[in-house]
C-alpha positions as CSV (number, residue, x, y, z in Angstrom):
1,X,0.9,28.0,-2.2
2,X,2.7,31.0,0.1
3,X,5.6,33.0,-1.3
4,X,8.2,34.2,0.8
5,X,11.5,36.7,-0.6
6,X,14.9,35.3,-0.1
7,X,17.1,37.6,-1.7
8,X,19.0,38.8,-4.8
9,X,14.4,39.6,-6.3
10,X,14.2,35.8,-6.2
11,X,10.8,34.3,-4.4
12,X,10.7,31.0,-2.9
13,X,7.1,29.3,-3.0
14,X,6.2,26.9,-0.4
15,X,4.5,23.8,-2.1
16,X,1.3,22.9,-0.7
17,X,-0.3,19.2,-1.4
18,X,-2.9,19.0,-4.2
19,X,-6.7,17.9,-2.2
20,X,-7.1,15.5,-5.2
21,X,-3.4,13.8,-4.2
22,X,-5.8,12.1,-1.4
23,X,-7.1,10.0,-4.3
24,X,-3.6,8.4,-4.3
25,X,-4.5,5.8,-1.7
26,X,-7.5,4.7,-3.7
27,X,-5.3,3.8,-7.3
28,X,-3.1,1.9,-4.6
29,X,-6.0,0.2,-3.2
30,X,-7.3,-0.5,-6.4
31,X,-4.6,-1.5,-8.4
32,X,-2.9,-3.8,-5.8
33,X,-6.0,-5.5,-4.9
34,X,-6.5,-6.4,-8.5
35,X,-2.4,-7.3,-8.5
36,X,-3.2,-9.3,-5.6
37,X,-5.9,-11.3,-6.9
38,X,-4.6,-11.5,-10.5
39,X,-1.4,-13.0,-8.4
40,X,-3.1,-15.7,-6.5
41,X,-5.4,-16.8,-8.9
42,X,-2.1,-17.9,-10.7
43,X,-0.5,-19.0,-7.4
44,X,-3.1,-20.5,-5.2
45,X,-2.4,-20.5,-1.6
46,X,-0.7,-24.0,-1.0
47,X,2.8,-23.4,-2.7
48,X,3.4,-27.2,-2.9
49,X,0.0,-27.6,-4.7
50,X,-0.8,-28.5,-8.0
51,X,-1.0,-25.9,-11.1
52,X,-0.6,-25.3,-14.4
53,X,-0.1,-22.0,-14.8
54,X,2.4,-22.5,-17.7
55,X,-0.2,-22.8,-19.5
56,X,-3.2,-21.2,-18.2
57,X,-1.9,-18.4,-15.7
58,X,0.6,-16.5,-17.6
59,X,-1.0,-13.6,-19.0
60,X,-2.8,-12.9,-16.2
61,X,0.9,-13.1,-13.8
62,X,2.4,-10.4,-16.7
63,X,-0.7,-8.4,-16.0
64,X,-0.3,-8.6,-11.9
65,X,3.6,-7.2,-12.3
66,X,2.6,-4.6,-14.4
67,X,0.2,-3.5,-12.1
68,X,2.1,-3.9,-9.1
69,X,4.5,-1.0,-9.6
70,X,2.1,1.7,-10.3
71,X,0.7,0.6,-6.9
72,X,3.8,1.0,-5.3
73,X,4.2,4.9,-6.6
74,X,0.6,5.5,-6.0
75,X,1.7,3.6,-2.5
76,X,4.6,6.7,-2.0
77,X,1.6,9.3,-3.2
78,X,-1.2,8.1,-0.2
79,X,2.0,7.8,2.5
80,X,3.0,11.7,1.4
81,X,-0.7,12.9,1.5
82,X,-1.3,11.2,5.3
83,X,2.2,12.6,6.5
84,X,1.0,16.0,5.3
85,X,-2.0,15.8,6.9
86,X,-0.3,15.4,10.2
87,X,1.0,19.1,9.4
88,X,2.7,20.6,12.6
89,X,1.2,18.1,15.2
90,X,3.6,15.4,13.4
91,X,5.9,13.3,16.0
92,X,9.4,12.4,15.5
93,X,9.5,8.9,16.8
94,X,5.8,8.0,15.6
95,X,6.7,9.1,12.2
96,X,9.6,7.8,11.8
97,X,7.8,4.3,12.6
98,X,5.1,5.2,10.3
99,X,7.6,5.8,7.6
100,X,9.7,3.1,8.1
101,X,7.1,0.5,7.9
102,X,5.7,2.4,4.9
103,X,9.1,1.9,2.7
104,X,9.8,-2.1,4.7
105,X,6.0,-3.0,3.5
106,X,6.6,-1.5,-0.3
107,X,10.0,-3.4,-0.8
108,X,8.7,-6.9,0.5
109,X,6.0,-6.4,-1.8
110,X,8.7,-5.9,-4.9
111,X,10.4,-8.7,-3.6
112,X,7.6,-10.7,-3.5
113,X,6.9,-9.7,-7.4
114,X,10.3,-10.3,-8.0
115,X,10.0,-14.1,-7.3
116,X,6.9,-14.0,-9.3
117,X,9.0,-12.7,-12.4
118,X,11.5,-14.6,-12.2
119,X,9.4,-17.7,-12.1
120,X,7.8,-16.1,-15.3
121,X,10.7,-15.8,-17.0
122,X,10.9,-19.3,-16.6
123,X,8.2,-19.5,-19.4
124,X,9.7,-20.4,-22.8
125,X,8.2,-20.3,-26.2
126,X,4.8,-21.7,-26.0
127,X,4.5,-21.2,-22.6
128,X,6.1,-24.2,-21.8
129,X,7.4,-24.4,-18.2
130,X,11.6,-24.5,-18.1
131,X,11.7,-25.0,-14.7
132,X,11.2,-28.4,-12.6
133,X,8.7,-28.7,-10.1
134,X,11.2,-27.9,-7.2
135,X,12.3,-24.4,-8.3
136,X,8.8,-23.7,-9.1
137,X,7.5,-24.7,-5.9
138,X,10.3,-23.0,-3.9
139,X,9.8,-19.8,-5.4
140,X,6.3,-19.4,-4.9
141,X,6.6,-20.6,-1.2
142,X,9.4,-17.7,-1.1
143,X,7.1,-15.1,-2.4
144,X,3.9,-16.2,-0.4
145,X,6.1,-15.8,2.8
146,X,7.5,-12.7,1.7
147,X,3.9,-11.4,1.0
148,X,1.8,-12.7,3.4
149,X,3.6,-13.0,6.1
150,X,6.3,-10.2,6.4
151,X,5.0,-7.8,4.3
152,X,1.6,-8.1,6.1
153,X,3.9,-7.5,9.4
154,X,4.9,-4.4,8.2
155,X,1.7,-3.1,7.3
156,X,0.2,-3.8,10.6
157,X,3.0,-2.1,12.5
158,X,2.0,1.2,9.5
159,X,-1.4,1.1,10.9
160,X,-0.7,0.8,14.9
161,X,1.7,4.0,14.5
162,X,-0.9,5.9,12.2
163,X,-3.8,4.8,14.7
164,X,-1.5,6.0,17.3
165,X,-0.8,9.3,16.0
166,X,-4.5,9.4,15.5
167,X,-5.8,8.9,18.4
168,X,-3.4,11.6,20.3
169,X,-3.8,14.1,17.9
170,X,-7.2,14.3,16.7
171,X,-6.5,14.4,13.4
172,X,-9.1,11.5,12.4
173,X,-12.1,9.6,14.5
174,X,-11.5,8.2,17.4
175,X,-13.8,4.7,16.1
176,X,-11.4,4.6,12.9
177,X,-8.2,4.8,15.3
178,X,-10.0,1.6,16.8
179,X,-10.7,-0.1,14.0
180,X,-7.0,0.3,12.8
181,X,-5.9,-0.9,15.7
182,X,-7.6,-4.1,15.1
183,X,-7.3,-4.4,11.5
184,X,-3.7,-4.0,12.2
185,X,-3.6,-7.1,15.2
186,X,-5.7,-9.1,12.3
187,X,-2.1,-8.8,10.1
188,X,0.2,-8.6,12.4
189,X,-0.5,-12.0,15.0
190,X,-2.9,-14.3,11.8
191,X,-0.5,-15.8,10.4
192,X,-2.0,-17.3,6.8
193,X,-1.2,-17.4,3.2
194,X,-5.3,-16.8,2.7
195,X,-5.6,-13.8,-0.4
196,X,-8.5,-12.6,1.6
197,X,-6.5,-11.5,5.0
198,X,-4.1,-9.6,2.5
199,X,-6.9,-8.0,1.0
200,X,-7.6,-6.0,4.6
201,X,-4.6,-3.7,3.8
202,X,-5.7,-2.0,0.7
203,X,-9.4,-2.1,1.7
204,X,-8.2,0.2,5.3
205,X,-6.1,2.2,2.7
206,X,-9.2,2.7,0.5
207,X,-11.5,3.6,3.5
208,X,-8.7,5.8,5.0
209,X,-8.5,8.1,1.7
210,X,-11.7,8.7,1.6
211,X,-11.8,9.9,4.6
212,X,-8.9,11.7,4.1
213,X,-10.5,13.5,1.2
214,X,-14.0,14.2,3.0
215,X,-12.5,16.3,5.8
216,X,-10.3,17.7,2.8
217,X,-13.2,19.1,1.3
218,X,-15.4,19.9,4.8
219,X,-12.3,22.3,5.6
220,X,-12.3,23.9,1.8
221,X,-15.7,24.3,2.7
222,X,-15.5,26.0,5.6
223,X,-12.8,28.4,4.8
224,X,-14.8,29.6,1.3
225,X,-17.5,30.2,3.9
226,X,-15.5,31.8,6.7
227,X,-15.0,35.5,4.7
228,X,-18.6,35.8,3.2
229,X,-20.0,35.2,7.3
């Protein structure tokens, strides 16, 4: 953390990012992949399909939307740590890409939970069902969309600008830029409500931290070796 004087005695410190904030992107990966599959194994993939989750599901569905939020902040944590990683090679158009699918992907993923809620609170005393089949079915079809489809979108279009960015600056290995890229055409052209393809988001977000957080600790490394040589 630098200091620099700006007047009237007072010192302004520059913050500087905490290595162990890399770890962000793995809580995400981690507790939205558990959201994820807490979520569909409530809500199976065919929203018209028969269920009971009345009955069976609800527990685990409260469990999946209290998870879901702390993914989201831990979501905001991972995007901060790869934007300061970019330091001063970042690009104004790629980054602004980067972090407007970033907030697009985390709100269509609330919205998604919101439908999920809101048919939970549907659930009355004894976890009897209050809705009719209709409503139920319509809201799940609204969140699988939501999730699967544009929220995936989203995600894709965060991986082809990161990739992007990347690939021209260095920053990261040429063979994960590739992979990115085709993680990202994987979510952004197959179009399925499958749990599995959903699942390739966090898992890239879980590989990408690490990495983030190996060179992290090469370069600390490297500079507690530079003054001794």
């Amino acid at each position: 953390m630098s200091a620099q004087r700006v007047g009237d005695g007072a010192v302004a410190r520059r913050l500087s990012t905490p290595r162990t904030a890399a770890f962000a992107g793995v809580v995400f990966a981690v507790l939205f992949a558990t959201s994820l599959a807490l979520l569909r194994s409530v809500f199976p993939g065919d929203p018209f399909g028969d269920s009971d989750w009345a009955d069976t599901g609800a527990t685990r569905l409260r469990w999946a939307l209290t998870l879901a939020p702390l993914a989201g902040i831990a979501f905001l944590w991972f995007v901060g740590v790869v934007r300061d990683h970019f330091g001063e090679l970042e690009d104004r158009f790629f980054s602004t890409v980067f972090l407007g699918s970033a907030l697009l992907f985390l709100a269509m993923v609330f919205v998604s939970m919101t439908f999920a809620g809101a048919l939970l609170a549907g659930v009355g005393e004894g976890q009897v069902q209050q809705y009719d089949e209709t409503t139920v079915a319509f809201g799940r079809a609204v969140m699988l969309e939501v999730s699967n489809i544009y929220a995936l979108r989203m995600a894709g279009v965060f991986m082809i600008s990161l990739g992007t960015i990347w690939l021209r600056t260095g920053l990261m290995p040429r063979s994960l830029a590739l992979v990115t890229y085709a993680l990202a055409a994987v979510l952004l052209f197959v179009t399925t409500l499958s749990l599995w393809v959903t699942m390739v988001f966090p898992a890239w977000v879980l590989a990408v931290s690490l990495g983030i957080f190996v060179r992290n600790h090469q370069r600390d490394s490297e500079e507690a070796e530079g003054p001794a040589s």
